[in-house]
N, C-alpha and C positions, 0 to 999 in steps of 0.2 A: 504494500500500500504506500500512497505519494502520500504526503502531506501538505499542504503549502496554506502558508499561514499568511499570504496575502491575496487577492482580489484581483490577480492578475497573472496571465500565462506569458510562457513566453515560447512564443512559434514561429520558429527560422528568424531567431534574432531580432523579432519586432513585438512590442510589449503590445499582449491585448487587450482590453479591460474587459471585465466580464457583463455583458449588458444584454442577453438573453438574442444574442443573434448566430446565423450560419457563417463560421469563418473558412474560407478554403487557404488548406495548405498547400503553399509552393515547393515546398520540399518535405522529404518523408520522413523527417527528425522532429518531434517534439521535443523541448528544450522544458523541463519542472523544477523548479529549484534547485537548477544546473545540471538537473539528472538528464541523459537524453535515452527518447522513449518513442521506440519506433510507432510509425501509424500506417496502418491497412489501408485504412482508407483516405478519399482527398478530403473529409468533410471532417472537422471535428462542430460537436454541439455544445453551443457554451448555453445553458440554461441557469441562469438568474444567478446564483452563487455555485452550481455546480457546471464543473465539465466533464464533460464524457468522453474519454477517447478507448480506440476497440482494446480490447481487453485487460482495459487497468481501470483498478478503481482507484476515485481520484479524492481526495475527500479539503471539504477548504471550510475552512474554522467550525470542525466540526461536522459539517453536512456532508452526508457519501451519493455519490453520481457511481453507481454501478452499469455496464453496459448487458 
């Protein structure tokens, strides 16, 4: 499990805020509190305070985004 204790990802180098919208990834590296965490797919779902990416649970101050 990631933990990230801020309100913000970071996806091929460009910080995102979390505001409940569809981000596409340009590249197939997600970047988690410097961990990087491959992705399956082009789509990660950023919903309200959680993110979802394919098979990691991600969990951000406390709240878990399971896929």
């Amino acid at each position: 499990m990631v933990t990230i204790v801020e309100e913000v990802v970071t996806i091929v180098g460009e910080m995102v805020t979390i505001v409940g919208e569809m981000v596409i990834i340009v590249g197939k590296v997600v970047t988690i509190e410097g961990e990087p965490v491959m992705v399956e797919r082009e789509i990660v779902t950023i919903e309200r305070e959680m993110v979802t990416i394919v098979g990691v649970i991600v969990t951000i101050e406390g709240e878990m985004a399971k896929l």
